[in-house]
Backbone atoms as SQL, in Angstrom:
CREATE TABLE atoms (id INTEGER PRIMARY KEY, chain TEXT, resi INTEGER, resn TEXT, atom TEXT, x REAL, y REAL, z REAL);
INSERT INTO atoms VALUES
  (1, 'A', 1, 'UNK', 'N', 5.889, -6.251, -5.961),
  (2, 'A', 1, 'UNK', 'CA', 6.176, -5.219, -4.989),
  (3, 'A', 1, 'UNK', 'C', 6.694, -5.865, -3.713),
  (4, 'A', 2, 'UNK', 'N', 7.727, -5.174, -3.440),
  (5, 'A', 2, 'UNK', 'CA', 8.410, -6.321, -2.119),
  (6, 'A', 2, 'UNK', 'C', 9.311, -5.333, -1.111),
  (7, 'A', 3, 'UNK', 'N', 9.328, -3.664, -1.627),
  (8, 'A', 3, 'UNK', 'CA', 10.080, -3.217, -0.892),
  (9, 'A', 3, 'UNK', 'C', 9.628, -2.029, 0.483),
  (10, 'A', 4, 'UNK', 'N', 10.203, -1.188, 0.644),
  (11, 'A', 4, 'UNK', 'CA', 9.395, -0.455, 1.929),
  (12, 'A', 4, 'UNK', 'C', 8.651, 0.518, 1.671),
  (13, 'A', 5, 'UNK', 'N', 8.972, 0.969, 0.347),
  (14, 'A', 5, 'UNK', 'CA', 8.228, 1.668, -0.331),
  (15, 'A', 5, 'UNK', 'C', 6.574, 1.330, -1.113),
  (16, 'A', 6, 'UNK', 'N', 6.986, 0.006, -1.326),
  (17, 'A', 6, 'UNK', 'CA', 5.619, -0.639, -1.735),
  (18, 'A', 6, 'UNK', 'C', 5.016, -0.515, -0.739),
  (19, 'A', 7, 'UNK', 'N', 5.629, -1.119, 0.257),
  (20, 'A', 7, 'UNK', 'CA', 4.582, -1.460, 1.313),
  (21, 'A', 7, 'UNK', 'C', 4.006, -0.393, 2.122),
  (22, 'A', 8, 'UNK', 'N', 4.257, 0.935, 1.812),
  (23, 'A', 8, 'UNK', 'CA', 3.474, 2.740, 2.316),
  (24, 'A', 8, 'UNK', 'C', 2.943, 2.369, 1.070),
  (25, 'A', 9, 'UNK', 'N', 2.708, 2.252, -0.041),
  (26, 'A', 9, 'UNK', 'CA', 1.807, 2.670, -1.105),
  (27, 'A', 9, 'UNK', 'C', 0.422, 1.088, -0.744),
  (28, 'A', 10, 'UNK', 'N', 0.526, -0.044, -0.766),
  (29, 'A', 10, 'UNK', 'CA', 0.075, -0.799, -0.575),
  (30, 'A', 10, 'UNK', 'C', -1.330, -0.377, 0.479),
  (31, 'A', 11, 'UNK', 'N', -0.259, -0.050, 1.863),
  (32, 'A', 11, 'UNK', 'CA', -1.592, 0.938, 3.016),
  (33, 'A', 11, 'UNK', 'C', -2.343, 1.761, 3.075),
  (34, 'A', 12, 'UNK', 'N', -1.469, 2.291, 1.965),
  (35, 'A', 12, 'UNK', 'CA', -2.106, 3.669, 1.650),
  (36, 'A', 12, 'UNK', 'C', -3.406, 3.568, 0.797),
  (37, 'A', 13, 'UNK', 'N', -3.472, 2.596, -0.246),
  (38, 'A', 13, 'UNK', 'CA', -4.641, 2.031, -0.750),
  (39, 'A', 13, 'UNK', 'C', -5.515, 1.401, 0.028),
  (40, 'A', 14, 'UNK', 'N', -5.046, 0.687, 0.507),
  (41, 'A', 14, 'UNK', 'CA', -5.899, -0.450, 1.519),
  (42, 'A', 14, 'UNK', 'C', -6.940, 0.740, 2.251),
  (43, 'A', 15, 'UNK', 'N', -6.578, 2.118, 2.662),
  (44, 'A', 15, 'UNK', 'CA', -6.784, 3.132, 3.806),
  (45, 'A', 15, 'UNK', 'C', -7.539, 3.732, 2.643),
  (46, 'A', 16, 'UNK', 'N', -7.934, 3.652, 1.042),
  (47, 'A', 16, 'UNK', 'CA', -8.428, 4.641, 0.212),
  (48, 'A', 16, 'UNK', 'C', -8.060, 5.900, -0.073),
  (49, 'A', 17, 'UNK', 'N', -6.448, 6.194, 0.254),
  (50, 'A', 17, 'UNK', 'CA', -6.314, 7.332, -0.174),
  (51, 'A', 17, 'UNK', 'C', -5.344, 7.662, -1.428),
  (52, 'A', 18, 'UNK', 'N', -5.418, 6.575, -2.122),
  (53, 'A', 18, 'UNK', 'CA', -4.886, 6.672, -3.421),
  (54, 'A', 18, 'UNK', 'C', -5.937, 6.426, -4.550),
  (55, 'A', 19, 'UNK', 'N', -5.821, 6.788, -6.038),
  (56, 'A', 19, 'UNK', 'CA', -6.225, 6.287, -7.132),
  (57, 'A', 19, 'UNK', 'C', -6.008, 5.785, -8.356),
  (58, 'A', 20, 'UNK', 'N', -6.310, 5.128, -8.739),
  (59, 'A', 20, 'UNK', 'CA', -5.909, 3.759, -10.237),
  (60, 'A', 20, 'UNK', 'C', -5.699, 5.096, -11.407),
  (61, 'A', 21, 'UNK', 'N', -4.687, 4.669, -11.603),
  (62, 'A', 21, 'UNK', 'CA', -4.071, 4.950, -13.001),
  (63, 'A', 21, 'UNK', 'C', -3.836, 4.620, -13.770),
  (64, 'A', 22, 'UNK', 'N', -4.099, 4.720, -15.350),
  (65, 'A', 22, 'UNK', 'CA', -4.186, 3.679, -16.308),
  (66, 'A', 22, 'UNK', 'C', -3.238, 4.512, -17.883),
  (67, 'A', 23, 'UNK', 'N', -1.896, 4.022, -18.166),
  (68, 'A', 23, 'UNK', 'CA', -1.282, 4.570, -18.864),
  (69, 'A', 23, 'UNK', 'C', -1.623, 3.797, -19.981),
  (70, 'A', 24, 'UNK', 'N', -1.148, 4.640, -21.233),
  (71, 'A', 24, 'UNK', 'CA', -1.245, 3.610, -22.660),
  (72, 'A', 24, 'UNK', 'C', 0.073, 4.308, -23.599),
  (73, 'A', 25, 'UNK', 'N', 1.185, 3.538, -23.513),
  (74, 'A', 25, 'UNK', 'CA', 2.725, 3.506, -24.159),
  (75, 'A', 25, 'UNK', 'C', 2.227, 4.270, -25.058),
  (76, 'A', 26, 'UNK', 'N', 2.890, 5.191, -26.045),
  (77, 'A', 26, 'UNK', 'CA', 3.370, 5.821, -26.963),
  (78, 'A', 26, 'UNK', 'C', 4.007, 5.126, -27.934),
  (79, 'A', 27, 'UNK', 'N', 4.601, 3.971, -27.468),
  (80, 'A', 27, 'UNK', 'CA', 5.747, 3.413, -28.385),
  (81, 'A', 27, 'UNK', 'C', 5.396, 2.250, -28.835),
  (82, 'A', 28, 'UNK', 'N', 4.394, 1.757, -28.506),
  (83, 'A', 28, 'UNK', 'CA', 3.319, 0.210, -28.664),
  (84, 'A', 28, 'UNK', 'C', 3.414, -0.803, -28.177),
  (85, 'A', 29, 'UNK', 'N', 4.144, -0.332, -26.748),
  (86, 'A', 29, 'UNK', 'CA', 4.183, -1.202, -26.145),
  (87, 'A', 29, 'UNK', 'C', 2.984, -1.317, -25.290),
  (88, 'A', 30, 'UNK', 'N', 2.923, -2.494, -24.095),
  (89, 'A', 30, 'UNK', 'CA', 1.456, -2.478, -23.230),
  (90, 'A', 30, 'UNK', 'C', 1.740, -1.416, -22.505),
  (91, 'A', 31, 'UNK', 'N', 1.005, -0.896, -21.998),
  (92, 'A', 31, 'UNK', 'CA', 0.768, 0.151, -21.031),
  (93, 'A', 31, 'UNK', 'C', 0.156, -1.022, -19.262),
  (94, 'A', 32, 'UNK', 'N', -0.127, -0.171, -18.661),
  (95, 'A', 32, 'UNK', 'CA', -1.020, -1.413, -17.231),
  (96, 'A', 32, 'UNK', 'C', -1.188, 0.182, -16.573),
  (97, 'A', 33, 'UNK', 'N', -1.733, -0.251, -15.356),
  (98, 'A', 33, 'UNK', 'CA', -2.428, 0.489, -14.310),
  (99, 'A', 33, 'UNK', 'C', -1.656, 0.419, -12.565),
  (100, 'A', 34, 'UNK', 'N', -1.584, 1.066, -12.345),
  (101, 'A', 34, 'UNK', 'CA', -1.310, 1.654, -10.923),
  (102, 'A', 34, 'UNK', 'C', -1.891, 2.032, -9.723),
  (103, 'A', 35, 'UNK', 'N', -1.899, 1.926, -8.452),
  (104, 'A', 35, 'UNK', 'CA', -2.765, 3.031, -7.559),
  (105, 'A', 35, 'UNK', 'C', -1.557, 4.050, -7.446),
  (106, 'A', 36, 'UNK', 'N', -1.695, 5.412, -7.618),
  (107, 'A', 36, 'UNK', 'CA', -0.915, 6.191, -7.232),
  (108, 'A', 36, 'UNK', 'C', -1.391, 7.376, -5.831),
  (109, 'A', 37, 'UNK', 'N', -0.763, 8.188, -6.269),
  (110, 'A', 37, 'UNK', 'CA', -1.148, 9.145, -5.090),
  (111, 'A', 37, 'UNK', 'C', -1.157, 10.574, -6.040),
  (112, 'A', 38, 'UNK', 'N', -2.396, 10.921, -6.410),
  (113, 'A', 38, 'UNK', 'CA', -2.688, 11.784, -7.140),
  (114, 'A', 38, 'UNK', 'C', -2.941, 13.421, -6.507),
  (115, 'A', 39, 'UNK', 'N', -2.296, 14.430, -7.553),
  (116, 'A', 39, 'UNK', 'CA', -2.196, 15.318, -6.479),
  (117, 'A', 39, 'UNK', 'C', -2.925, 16.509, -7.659),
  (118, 'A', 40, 'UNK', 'N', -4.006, 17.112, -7.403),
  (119, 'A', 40, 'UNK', 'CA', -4.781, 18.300, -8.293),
  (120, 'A', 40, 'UNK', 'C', -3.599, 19.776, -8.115),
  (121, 'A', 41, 'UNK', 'N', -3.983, 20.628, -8.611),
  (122, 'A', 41, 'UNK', 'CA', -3.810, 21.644, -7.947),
  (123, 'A', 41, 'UNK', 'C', -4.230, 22.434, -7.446),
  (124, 'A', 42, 'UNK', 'N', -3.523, 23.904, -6.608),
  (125, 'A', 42, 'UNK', 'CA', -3.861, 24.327, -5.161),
  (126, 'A', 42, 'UNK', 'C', -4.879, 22.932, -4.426),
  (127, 'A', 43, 'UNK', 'N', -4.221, 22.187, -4.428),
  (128, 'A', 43, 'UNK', 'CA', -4.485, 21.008, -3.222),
  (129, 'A', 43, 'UNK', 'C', -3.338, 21.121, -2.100),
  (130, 'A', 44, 'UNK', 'N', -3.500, 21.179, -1.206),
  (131, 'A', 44, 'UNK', 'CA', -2.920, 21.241, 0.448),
  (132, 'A', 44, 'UNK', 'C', -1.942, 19.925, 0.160),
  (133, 'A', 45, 'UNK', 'N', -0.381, 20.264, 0.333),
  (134, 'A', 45, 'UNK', 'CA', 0.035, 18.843, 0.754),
  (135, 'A', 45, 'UNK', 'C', 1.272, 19.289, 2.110),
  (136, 'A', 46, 'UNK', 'N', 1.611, 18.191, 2.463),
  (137, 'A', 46, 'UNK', 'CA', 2.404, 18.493, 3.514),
  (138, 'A', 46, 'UNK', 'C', 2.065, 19.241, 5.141),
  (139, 'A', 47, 'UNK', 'N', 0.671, 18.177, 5.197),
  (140, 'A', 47, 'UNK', 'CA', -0.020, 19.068, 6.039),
  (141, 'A', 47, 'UNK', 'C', -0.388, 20.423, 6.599),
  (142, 'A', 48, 'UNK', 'N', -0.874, 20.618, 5.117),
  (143, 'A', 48, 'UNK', 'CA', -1.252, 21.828, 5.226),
  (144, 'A', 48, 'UNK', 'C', 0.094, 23.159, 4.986),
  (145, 'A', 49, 'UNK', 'N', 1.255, 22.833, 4.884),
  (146, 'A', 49, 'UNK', 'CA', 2.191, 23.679, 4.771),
  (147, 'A', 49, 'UNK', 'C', 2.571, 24.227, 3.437),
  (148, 'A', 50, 'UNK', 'N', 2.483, 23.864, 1.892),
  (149, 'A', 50, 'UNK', 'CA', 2.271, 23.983, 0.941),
  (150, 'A', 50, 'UNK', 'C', 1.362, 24.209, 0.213),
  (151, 'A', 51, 'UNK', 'N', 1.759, 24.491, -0.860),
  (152, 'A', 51, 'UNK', 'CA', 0.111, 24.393, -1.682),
  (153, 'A', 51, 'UNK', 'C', 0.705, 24.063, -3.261),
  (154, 'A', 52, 'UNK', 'N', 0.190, 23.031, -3.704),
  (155, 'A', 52, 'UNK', 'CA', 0.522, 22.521, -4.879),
  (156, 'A', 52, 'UNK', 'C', -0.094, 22.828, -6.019),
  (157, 'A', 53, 'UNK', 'N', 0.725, 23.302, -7.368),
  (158, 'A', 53, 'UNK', 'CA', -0.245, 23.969, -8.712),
  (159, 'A', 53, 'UNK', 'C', 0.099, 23.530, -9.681),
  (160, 'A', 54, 'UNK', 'N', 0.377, 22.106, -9.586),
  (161, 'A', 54, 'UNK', 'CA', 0.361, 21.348, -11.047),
  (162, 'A', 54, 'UNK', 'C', -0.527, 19.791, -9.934),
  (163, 'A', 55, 'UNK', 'N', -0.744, 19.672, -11.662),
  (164, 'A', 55, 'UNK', 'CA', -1.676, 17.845, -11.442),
  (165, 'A', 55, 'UNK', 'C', -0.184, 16.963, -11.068),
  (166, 'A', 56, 'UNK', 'N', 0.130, 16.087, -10.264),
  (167, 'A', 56, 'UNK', 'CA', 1.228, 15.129, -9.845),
  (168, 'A', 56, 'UNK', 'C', 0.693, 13.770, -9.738),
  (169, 'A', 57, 'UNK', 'N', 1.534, 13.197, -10.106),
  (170, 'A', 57, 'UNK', 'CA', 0.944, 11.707, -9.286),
  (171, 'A', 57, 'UNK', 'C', 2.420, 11.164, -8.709),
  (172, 'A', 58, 'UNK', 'N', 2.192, 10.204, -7.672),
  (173, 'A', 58, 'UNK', 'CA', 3.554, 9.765, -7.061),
  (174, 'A', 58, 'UNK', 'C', 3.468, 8.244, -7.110),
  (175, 'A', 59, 'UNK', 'N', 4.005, 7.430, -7.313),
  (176, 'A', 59, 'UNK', 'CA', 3.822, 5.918, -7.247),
  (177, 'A', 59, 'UNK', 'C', 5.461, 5.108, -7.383),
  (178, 'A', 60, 'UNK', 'N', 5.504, 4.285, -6.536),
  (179, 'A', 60, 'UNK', 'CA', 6.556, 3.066, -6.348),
  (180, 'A', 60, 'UNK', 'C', 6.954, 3.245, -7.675),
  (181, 'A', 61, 'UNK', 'N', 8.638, 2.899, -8.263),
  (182, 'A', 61, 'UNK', 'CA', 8.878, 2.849, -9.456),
  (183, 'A', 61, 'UNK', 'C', 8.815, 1.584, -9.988),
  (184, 'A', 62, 'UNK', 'N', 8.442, 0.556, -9.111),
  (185, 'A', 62, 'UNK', 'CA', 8.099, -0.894, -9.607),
  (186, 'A', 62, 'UNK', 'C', 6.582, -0.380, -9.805),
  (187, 'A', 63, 'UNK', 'N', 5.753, -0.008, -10.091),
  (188, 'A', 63, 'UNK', 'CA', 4.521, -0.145, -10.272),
  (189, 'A', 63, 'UNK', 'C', 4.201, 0.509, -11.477),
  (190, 'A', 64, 'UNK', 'N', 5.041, 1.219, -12.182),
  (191, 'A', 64, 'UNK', 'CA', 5.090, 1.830, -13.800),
  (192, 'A', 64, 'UNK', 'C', 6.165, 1.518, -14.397),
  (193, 'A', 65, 'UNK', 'N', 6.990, 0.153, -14.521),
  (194, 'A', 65, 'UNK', 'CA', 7.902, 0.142, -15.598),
  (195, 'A', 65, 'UNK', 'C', 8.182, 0.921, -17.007),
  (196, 'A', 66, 'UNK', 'N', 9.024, 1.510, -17.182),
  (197, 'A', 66, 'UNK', 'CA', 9.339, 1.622, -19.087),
  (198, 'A', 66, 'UNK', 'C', 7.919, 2.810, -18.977),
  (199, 'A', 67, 'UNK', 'N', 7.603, 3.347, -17.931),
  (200, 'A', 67, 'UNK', 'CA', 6.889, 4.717, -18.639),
  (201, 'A', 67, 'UNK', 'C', 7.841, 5.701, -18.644),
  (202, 'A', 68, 'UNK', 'N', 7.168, 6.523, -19.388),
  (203, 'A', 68, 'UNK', 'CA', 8.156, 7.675, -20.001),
  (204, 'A', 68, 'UNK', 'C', 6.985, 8.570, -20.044),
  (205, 'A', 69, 'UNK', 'N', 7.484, 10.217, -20.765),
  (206, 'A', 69, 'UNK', 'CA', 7.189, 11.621, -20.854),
  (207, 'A', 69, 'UNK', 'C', 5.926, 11.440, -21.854),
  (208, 'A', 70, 'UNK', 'N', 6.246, 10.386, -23.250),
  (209, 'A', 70, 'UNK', 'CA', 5.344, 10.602, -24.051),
  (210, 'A', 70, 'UNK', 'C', 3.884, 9.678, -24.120),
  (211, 'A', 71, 'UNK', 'N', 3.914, 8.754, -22.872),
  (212, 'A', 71, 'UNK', 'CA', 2.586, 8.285, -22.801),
  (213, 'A', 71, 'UNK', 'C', 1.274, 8.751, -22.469),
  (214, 'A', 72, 'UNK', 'N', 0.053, 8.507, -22.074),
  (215, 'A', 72, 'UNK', 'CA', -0.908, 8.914, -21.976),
  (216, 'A', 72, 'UNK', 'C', -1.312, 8.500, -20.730),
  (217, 'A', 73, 'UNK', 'N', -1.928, 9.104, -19.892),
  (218, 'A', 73, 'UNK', 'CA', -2.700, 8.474, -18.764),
  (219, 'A', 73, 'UNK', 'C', -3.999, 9.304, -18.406),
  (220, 'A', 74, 'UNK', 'N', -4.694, 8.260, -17.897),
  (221, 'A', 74, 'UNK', 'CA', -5.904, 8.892, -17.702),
  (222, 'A', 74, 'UNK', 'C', -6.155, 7.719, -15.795),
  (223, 'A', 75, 'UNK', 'N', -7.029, 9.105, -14.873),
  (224, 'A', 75, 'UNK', 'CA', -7.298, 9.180, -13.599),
  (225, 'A', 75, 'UNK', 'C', -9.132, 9.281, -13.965),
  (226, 'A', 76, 'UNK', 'N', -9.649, 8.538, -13.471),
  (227, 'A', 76, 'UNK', 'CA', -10.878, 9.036, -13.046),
  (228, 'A', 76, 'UNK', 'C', -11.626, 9.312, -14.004),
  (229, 'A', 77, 'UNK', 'N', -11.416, 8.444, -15.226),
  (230, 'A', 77, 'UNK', 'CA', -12.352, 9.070, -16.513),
  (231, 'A', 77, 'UNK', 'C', -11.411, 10.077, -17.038),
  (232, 'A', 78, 'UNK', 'N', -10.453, 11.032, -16.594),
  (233, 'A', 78, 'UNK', 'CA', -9.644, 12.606, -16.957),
  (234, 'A', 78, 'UNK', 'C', -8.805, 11.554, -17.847),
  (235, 'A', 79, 'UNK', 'N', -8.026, 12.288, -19.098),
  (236, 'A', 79, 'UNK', 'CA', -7.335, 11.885, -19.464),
  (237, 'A', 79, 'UNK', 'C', -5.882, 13.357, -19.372),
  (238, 'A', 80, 'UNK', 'N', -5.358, 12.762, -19.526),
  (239, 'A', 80, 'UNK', 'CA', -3.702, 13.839, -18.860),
  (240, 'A', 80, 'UNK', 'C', -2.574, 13.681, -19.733),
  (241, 'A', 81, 'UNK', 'N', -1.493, 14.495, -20.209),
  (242, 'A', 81, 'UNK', 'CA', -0.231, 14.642, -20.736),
  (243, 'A', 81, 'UNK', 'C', 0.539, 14.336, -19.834),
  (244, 'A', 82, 'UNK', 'N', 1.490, 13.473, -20.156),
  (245, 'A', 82, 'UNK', 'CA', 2.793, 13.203, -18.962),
  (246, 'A', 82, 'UNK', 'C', 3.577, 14.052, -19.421),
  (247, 'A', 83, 'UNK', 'N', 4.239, 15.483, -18.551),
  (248, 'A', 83, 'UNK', 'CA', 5.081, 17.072, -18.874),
  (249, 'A', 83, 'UNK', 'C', 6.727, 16.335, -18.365),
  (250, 'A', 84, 'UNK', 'N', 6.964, 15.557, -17.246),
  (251, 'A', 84, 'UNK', 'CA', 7.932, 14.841, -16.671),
  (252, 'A', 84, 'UNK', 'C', 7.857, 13.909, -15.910),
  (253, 'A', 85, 'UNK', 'N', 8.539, 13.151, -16.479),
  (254, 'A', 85, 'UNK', 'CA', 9.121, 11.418, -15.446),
  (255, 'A', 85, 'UNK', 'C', 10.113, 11.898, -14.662),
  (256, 'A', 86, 'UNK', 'N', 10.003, 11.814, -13.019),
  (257, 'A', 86, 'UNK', 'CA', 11.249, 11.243, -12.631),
  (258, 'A', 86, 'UNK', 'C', 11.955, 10.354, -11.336),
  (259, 'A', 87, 'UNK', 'N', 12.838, 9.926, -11.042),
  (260, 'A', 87, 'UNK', 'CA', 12.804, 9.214, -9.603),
  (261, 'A', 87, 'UNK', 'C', 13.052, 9.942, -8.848),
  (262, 'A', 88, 'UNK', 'N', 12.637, 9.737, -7.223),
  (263, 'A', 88, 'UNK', 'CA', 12.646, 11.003, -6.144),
  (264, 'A', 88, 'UNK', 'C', 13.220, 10.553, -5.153),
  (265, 'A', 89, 'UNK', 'N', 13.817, 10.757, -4.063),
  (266, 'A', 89, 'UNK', 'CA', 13.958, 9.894, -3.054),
  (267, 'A', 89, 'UNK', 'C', 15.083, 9.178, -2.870),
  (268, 'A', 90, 'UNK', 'N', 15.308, 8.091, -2.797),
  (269, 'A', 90, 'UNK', 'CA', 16.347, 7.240, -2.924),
  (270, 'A', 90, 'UNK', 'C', 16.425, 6.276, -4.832),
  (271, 'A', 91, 'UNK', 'N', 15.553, 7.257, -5.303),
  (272, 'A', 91, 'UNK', 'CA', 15.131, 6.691, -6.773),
  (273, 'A', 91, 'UNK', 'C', 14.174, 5.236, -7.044),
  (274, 'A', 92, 'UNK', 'N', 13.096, 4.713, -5.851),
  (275, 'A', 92, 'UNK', 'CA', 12.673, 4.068, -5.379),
  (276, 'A', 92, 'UNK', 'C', 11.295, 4.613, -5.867),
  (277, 'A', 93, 'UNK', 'N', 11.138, 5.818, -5.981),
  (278, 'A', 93, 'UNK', 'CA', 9.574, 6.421, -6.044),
  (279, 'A', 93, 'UNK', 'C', 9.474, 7.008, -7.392),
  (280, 'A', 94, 'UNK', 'N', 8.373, 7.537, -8.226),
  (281, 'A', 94, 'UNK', 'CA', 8.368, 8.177, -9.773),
  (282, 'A', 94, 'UNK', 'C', 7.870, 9.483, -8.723),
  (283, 'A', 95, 'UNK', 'N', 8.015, 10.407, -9.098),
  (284, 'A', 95, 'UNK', 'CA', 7.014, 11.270, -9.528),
  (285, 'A', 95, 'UNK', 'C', 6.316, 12.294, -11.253),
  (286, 'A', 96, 'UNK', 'N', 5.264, 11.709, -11.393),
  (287, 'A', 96, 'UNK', 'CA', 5.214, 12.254, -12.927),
  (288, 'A', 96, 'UNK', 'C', 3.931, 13.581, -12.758),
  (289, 'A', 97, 'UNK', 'N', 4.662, 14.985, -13.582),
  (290, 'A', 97, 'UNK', 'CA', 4.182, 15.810, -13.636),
  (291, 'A', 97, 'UNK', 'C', 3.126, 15.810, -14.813),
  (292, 'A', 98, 'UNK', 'N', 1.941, 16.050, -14.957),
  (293, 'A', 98, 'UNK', 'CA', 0.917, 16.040, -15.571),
  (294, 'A', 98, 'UNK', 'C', -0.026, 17.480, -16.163),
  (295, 'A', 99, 'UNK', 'N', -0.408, 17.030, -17.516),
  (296, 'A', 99, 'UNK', 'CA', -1.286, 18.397, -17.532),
  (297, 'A', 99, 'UNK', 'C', -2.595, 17.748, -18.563),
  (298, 'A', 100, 'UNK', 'N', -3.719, 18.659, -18.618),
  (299, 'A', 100, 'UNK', 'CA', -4.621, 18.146, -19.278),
  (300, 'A', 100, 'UNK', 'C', -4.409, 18.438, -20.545),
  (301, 'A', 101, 'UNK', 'N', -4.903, 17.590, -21.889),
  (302, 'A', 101, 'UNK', 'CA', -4.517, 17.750, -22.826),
  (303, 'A', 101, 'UNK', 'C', -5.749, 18.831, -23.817);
């Protein structure tokens, strides 16, 4: 991780307001783990100006290589369906839409 984007996700952990994510490939390849920025639903984002109604997670796109739609991840003991992969932003960031299985 080396870019400006890492380095908001990096603080953002350091500060505890992210959580470890742990994918496992579909395709057999290794899977690894992440801190992301996990989002429930009707959870408040955007200070308070929104209101969010799907499970999200957001994380650096260096920090999940080669994931895709059909892997598995699990937050917190939860285990979750990945619904969509995609890059956001300047294509620097994932965001993957999630549901429970």
């Amino acid at each position: 991780m080396s870019g400006m984007i890492e380095t908001l996700y990096q603080a953002a952990q350091r500060a505890g307001l992210l959580k470890i994510a742990v994918w496992t490939s579909s395709s057999g390849a290794s899977g690894g783990s992440a801190w992301v920025d996990f989002r429930a639903p009707d959870g408040e984002i955007l200070n308070h100006f929104q209101l969010n109604t799907d499970y999200q997670i957001h994380c650096p796109l260096s920090a999940m290589p080669g994931i895709s739609a059909t892997d598995q991840l699990q937050i917190d003991g939860i285990d979750y369906r990945m619904q969509a992969v995609r890059a956001i932003r300047d294509g620097s960031e994932l965001e993957i839409r999630l549901c429970k299985p």
